[in-house]
NUTI-454388 format. One record per residue (C-alpha): residue in three letters; chain; x negated, y negated, z negated. Coordinates in steps of 0.2 Angstrom, whole numbers. Example, Ala and Ser with C-alpha at 12.3 -4.5 7.8 and 13.67 -1.06 7.14 Angstrom:
BEGIN
<r:ala, c:A, xx:-62, yy:22, zz:-39>
<r:ser, c:A, xx:-68, yy:5, zz:-36>
END
This chain:
BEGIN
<r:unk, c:A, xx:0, yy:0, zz:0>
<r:unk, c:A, xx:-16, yy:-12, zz:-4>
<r:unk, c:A, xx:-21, yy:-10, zz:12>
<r:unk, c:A, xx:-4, yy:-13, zz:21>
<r:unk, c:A, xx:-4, yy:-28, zz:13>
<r:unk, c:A, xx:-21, yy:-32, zz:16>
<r:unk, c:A, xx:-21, yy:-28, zz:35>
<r:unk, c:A, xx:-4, yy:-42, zz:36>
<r:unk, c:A, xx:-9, yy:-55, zz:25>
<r:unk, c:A, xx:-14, yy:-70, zz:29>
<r:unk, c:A, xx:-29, yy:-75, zz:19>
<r:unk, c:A, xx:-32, yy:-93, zz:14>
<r:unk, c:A, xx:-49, yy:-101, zz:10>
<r:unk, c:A, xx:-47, yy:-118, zz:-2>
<r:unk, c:A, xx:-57, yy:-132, zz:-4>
<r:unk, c:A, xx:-46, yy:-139, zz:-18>
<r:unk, c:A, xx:-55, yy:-156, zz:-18>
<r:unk, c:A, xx:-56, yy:-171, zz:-29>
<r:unk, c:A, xx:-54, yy:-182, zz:-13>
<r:unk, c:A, xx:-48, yy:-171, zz:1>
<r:unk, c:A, xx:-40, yy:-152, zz:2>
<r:unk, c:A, xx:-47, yy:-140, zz:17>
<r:unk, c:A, xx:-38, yy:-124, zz:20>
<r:unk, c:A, xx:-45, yy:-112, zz:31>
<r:unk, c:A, xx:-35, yy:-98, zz:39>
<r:unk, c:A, xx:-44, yy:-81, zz:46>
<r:unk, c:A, xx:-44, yy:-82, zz:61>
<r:unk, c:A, xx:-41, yy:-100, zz:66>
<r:unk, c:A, xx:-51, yy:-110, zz:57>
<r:unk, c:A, xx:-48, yy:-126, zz:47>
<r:unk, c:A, xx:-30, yy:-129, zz:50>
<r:unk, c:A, xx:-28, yy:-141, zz:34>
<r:unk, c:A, xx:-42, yy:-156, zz:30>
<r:unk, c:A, xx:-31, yy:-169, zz:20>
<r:unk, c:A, xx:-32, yy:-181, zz:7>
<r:unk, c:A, xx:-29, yy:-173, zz:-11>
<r:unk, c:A, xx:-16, yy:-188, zz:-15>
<r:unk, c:A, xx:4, yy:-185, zz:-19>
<r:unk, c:A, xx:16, yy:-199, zz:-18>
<r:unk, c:A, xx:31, yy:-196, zz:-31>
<r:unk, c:A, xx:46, yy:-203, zz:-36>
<r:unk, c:A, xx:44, yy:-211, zz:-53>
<r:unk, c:A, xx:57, yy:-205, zz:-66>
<r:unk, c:A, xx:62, yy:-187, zz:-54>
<r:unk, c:A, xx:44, yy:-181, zz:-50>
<r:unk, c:A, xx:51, yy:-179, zz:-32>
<r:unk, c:A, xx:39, yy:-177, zz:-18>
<r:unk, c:A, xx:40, yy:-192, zz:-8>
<r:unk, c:A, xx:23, yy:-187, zz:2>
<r:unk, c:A, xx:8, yy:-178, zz:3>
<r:unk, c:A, xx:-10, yy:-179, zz:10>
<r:unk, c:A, xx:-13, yy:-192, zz:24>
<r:unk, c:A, xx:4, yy:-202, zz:22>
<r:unk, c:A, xx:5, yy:-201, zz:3>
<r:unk, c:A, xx:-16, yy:-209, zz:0>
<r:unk, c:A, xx:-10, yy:-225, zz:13>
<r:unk, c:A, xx:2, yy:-228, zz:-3>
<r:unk, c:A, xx:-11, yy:-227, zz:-15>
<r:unk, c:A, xx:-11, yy:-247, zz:-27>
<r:unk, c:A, xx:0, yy:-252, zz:-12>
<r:unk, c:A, xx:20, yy:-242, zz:-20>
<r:unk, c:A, xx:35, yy:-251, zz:-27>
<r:unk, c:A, xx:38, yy:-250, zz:-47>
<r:unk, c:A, xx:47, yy:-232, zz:-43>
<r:unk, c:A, xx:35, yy:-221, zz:-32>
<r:unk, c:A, xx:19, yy:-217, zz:-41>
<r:unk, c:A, xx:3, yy:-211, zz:-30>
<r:unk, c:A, xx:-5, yy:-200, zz:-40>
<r:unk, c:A, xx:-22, yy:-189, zz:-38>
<r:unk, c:A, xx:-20, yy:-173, zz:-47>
<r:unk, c:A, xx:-38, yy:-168, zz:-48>
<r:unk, c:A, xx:-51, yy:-177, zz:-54>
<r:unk, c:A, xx:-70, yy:-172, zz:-55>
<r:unk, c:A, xx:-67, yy:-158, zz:-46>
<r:unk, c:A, xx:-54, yy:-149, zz:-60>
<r:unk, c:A, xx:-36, yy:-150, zz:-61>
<r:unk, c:A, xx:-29, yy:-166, zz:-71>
<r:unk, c:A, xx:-10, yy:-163, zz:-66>
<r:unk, c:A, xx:-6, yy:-145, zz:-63>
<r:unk, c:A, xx:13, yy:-148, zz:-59>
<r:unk, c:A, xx:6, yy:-159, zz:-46>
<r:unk, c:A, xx:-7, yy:-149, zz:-41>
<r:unk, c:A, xx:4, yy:-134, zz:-37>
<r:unk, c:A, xx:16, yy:-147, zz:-28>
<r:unk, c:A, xx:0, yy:-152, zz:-16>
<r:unk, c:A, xx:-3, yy:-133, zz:-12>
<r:unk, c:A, xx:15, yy:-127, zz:-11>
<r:unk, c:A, xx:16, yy:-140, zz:3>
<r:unk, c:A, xx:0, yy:-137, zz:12>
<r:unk, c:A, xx:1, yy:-119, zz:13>
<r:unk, c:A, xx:22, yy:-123, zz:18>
<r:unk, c:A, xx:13, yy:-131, zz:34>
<r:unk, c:A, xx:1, yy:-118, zz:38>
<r:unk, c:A, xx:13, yy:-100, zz:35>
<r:unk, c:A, xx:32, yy:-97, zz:41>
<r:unk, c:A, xx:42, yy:-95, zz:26>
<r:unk, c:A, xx:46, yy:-81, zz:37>
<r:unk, c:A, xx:32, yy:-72, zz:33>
<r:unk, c:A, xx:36, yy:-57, zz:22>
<r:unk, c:A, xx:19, yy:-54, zz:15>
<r:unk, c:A, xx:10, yy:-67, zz:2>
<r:unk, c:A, xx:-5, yy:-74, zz:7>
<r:unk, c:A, xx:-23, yy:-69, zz:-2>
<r:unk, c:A, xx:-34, yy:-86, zz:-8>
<r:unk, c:A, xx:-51, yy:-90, zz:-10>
<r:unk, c:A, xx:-54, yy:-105, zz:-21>
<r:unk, c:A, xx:-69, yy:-114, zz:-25>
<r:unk, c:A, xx:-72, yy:-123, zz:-41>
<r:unk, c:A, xx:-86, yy:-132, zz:-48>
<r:unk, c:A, xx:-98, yy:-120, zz:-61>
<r:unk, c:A, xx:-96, yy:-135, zz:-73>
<r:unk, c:A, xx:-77, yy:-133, zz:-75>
<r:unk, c:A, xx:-72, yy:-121, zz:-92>
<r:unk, c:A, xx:-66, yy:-107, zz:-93>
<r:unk, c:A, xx:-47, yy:-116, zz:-96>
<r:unk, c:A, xx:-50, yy:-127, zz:-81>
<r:unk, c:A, xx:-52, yy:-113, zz:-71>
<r:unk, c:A, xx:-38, yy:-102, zz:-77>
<r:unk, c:A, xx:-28, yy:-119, zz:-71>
<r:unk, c:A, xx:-35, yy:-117, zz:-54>
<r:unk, c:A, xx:-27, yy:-99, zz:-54>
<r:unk, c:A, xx:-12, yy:-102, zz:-62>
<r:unk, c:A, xx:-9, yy:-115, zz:-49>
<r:unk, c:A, xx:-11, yy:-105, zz:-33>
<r:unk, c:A, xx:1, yy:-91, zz:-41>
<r:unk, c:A, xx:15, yy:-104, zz:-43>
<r:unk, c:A, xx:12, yy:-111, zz:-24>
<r:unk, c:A, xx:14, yy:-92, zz:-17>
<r:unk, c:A, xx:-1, yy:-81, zz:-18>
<r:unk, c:A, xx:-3, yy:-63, zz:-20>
<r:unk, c:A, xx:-22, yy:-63, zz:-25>
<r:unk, c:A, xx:-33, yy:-77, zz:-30>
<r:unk, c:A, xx:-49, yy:-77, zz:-31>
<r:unk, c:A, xx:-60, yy:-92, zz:-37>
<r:unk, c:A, xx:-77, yy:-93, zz:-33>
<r:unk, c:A, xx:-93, yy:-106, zz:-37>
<r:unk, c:A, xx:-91, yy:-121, zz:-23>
<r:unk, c:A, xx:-111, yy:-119, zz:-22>
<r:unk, c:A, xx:-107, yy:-99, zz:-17>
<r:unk, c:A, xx:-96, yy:-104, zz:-5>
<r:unk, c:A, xx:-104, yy:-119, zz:5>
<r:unk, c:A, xx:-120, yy:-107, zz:8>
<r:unk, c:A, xx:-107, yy:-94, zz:17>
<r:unk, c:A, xx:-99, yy:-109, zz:25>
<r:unk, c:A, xx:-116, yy:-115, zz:31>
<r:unk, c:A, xx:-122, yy:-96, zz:36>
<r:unk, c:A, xx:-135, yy:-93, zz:25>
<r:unk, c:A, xx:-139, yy:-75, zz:21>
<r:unk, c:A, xx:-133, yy:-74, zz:3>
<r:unk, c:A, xx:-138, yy:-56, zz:0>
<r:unk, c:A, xx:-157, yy:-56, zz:6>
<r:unk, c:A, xx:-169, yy:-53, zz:-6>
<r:unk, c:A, xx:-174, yy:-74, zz:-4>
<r:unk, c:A, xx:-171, yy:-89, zz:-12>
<r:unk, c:A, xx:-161, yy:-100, zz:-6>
<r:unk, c:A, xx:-156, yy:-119, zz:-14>
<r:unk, c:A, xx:-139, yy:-127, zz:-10>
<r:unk, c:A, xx:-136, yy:-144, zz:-15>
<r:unk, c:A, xx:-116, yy:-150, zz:-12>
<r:unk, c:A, xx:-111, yy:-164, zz:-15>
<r:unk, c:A, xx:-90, yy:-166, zz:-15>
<r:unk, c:A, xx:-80, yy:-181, zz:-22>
<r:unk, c:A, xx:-79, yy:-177, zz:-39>
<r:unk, c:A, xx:-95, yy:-167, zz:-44>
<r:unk, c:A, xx:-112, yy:-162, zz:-38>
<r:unk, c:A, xx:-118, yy:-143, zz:-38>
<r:unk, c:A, xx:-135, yy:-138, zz:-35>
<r:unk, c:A, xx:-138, yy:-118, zz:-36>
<r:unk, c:A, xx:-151, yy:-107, zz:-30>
<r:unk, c:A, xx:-144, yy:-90, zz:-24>
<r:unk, c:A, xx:-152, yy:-75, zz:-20>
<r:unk, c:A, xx:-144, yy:-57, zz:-19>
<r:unk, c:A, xx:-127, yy:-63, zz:-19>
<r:unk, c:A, xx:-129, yy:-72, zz:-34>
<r:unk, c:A, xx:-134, yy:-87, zz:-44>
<r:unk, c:A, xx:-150, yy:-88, zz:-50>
<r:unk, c:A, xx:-150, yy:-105, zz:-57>
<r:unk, c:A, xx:-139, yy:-119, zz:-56>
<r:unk, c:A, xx:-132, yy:-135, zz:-62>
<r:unk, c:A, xx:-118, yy:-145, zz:-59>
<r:unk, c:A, xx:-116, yy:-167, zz:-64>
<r:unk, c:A, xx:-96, yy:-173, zz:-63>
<r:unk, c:A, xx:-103, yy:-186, zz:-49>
<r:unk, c:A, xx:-102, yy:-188, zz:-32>
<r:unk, c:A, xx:-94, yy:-196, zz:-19>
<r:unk, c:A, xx:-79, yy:-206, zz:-31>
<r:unk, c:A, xx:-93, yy:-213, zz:-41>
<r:unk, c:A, xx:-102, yy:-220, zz:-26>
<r:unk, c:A, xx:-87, yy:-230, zz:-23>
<r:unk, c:A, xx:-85, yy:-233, zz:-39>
<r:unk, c:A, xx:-105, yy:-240, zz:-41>
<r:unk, c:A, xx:-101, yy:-251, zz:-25>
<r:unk, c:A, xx:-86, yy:-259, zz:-34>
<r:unk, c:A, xx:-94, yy:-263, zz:-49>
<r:unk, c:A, xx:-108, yy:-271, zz:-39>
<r:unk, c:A, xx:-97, yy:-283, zz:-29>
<r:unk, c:A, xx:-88, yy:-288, zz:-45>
<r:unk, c:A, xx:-106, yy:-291, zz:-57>
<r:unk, c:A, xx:-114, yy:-301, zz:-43>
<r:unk, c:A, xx:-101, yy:-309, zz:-31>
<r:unk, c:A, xx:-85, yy:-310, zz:-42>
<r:unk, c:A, xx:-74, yy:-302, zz:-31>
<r:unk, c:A, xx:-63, yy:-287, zz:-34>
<r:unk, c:A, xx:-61, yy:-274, zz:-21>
<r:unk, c:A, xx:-51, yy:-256, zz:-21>
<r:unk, c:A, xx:-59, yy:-241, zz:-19>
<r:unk, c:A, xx:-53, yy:-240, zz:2>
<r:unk, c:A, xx:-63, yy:-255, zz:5>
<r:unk, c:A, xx:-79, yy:-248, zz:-5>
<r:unk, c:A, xx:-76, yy:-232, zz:3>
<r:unk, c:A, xx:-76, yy:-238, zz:19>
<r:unk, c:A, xx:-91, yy:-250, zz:15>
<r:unk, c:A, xx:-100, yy:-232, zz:10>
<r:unk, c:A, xx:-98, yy:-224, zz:26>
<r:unk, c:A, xx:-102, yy:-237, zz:40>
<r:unk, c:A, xx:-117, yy:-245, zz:32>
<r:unk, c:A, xx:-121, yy:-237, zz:17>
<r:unk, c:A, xx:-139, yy:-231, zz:16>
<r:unk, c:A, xx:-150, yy:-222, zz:2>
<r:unk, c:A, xx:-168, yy:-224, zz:9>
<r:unk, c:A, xx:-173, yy:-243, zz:19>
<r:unk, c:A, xx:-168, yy:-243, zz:36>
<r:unk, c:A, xx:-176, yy:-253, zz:52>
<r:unk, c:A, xx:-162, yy:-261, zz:55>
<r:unk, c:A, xx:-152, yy:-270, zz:39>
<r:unk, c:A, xx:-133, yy:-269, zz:43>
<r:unk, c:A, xx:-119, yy:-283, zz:40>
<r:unk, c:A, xx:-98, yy:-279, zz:34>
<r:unk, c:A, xx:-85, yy:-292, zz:32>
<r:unk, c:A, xx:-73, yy:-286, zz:16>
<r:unk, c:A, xx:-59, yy:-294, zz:8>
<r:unk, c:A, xx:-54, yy:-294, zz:-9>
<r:unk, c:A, xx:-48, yy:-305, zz:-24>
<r:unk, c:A, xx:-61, yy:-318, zz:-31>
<r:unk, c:A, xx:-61, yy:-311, zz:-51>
<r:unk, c:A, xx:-60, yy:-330, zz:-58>
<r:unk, c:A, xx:-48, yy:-339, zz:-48>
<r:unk, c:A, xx:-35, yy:-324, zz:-41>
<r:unk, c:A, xx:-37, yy:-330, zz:-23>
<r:unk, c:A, xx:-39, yy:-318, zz:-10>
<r:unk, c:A, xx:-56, yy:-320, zz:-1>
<r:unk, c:A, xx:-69, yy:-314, zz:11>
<r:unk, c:A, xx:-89, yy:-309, zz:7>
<r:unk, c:A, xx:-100, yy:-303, zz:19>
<r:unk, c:A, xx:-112, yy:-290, zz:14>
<r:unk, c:A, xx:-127, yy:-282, zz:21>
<r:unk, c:A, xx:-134, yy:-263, zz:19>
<r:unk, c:A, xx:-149, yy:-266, zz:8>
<r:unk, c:A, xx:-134, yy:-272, zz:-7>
<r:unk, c:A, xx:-126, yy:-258, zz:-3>
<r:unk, c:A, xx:-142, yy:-247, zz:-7>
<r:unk, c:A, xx:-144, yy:-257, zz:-22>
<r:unk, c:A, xx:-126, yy:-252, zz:-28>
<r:unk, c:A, xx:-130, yy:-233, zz:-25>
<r:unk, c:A, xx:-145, yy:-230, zz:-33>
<r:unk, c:A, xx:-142, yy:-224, zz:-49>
<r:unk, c:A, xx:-128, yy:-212, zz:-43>
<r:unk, c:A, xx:-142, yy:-206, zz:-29>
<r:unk, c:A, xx:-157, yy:-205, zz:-44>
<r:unk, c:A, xx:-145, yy:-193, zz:-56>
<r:unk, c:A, xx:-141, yy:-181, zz:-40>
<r:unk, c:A, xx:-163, yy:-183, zz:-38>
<r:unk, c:A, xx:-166, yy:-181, zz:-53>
<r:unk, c:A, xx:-154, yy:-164, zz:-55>
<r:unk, c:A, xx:-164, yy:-157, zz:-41>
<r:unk, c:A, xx:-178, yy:-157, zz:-46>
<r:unk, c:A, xx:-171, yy:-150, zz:-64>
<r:unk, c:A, xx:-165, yy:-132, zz:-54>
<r:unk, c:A, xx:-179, yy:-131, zz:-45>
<r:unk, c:A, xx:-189, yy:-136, zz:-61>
<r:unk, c:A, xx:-177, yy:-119, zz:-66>
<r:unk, c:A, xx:-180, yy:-106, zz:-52>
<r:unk, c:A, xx:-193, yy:-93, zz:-52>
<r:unk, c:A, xx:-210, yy:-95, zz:-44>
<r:unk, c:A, xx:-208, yy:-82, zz:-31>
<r:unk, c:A, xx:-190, yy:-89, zz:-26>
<r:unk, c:A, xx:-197, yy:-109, zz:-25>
<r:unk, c:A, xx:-209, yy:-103, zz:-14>
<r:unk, c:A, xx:-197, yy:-98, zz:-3>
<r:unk, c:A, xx:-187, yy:-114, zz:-5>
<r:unk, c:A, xx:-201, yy:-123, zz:-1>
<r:unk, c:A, xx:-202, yy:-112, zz:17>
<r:unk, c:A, xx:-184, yy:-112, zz:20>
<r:unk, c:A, xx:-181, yy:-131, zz:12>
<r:unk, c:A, xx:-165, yy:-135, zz:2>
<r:unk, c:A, xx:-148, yy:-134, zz:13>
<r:unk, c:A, xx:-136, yy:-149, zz:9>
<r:unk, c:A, xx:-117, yy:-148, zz:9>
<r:unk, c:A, xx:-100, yy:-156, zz:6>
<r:unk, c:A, xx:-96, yy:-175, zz:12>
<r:unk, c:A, xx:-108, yy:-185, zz:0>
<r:unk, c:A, xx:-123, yy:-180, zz:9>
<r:unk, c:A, xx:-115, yy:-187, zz:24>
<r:unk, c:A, xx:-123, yy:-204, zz:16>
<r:unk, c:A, xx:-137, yy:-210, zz:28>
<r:unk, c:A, xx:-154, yy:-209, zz:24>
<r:unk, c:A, xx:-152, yy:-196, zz:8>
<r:unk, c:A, xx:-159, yy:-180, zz:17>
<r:unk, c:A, xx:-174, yy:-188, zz:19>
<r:unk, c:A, xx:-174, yy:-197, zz:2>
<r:unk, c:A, xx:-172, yy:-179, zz:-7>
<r:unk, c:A, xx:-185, yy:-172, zz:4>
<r:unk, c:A, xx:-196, yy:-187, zz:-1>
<r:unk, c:A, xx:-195, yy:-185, zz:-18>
<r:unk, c:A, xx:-196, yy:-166, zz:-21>
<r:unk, c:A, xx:-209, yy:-164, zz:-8>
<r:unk, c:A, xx:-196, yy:-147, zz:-1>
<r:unk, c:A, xx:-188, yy:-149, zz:17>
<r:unk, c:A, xx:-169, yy:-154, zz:16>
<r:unk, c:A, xx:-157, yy:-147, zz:30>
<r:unk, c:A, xx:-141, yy:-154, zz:32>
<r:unk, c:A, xx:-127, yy:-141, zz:37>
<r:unk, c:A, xx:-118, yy:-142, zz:51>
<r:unk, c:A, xx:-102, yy:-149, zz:46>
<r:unk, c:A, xx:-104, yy:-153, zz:29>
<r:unk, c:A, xx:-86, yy:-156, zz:24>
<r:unk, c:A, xx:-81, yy:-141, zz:30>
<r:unk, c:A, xx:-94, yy:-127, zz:22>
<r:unk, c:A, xx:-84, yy:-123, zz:5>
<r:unk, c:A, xx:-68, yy:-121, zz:15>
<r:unk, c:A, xx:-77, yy:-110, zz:29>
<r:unk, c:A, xx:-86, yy:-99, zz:15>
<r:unk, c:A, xx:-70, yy:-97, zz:3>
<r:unk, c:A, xx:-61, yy:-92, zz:20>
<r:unk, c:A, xx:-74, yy:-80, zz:25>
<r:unk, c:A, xx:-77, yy:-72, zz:8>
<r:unk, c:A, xx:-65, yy:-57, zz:7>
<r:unk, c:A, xx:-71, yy:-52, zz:25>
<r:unk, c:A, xx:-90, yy:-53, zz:19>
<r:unk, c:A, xx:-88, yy:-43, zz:1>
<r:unk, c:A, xx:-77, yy:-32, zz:12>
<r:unk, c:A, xx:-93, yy:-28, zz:25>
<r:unk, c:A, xx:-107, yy:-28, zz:10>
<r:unk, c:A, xx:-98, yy:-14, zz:0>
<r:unk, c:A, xx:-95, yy:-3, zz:17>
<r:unk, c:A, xx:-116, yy:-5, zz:22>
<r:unk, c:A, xx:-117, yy:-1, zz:3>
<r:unk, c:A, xx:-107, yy:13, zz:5>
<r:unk, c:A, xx:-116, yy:18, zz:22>
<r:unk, c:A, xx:-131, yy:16, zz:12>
<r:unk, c:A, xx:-126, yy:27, zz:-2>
<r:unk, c:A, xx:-120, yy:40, zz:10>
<r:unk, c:A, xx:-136, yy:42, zz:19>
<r:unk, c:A, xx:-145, yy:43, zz:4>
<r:unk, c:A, xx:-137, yy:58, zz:-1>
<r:unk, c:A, xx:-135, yy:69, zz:13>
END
């Protein structure tokens, strides 16, 4: 009966993430890459909209629809909400025809507890699934990125999501060392609002310091020093007003963010075993997840540790990709175990 159920299930990789959700379905691919934001109705709770639509509400809703973000570093901080987020997702992606419940694969930051993570659980049972897995988010980008997980190597992964970053190196299958800081891409923005604000008086949302992030933000000096026009509401008189701002501020803003992610690097590979640095230092350290997107901080890490950094090919999307292909991949290890066994023996 496992096995009927397994051959007609659907099975669902989840990037439950504190800025955006990616489902990946076998077989197709990412089908879902959305915002992790839920617009409600105030006093009912009713689902008003989800995703894209619901994060172009977000500071901008009447007194009775609330945009709210149900995760936050990574963990879940509404679970009612939560649940409503995946329910609707998964609605989108499976016919409520389908007879047979889906099988998911969640990752999760290794910094979350033990109660955190049972909330992660609890949340997919409620939206409809049949199994649920939940895996390290470290584990899962290296799949998504294709890096042989089960050779006896070490390899370093460093991913950096919305919420948290998670740096882990795996070898065998599993974690040999690993540490995870609730930072990442949410506390960039936040760095570069708090920097407008000290130095130029002018308040800005989290939108606009996003958006500043990802055209012209930089970690490491580039030749050319880029200018951005943004709009916000001067902190002493109330007014709206413009300030035009160039990439080297912007690099100021991000620094301490960027020298705690450095500085956590260099404390795993402080962590790993001589024989698996060496090979870390051969194979370099793969980054992951949309905060490494920032320009200039592959070669910033790479500068500082003195180890080649590799960014993955579609960052964003590793975690989702691995969680996806995870049942498939334990499913092929344990038959070539088995194989293994078997020859062994006769």
């Amino acid at each position: 009966m496992a096995r009927f159920f397994d051959a007609f299930s659907t099975d669902l990789g989840i990037d439950l993430g504190t800025c955006n959700t990616l489902i990946h379905v076998r077989g197709k691919g990412i089908v879902i890459s959305e915002p992790s934001v839920v617009a409600v109705e105030r006093g009912t709770k009713k689902v008003v909209a989800v995703g894209t639509e619901a994060k172009r509400m977000l500071n901008k809703t009447p007194g009775d629809i609330i945009a709210i973000q149900p995760l936050r570093d990574g963990v879940i901080a509404d679970l009612e909400t939560t649940e409503k987020m995946i329910r609707f997702f998964i609605s989108k992606v499976i016919p409520r025809r389908w007879l047979v419940k889906p099988r998911m694969v969640i990752g999760v930051p290794t910094c979350i507890t033990e109660v955190e993570r049972r909330a992660v659980e609890e949340s997919a049972y409620k939206a409809g699934a049949r199994e649920v897995k939940v895996i390290e988010e470290s584990l899962a980008a290296a799949i998504g990125a294709n890096i042989p997980i089960f050779e006896p190597s070490g390899h370093m992964v460093c991913d950096i999501g919305g919420g948290t970053t998670e740096i882990s190196v795996i070898s065998l299958g599993g974690m040999v060392a690993t540490n995870a800081i609730r930072l990442g891409g949410d506390e960039f923005d936040e760095a570069i609002i708090k920097h407008v604000r000290s130095v130029h008086n002018l308040i800005i949302g989290e939108q606009t310091a996003e958006n500043l992030k990802m055209t012209i933000g930089n970690a490491s000096p580039e030749k050319k020093i880029e200018k951005m026009e943004i709009k916000g509401t001067d902190a002493i008189t109330g007014l709206p007003r413009r300030l035009e701002i160039d990439s080297v501020e912007v690099r100021e803003a991000l620094q301490e963010p960027i020298d705690a992610i450095t500085e956590e690097i260099k404390r795993t590979l402080g962590q790993t075993p001589p024989e698996l640095a060496a090979d870390i230092v051969e194979r370099g350290i793969v980054m992951t997840g949309g905060g490494s997107l920032l320009k200039g901080l592959p070669r910033l890490i790479s500068k500082e540790t003195g180890v080649p950094v590799i960014l993955a090919e579609n960052p964003m999307l590793c975690v989702a990709n691995g969680a996806g292909a995870y049942f498939e991949l334990t499913r092929d290890m344990a038959k070539n175990k088995k194989t293994i066994y078997n020859n062994l023996n006769t």
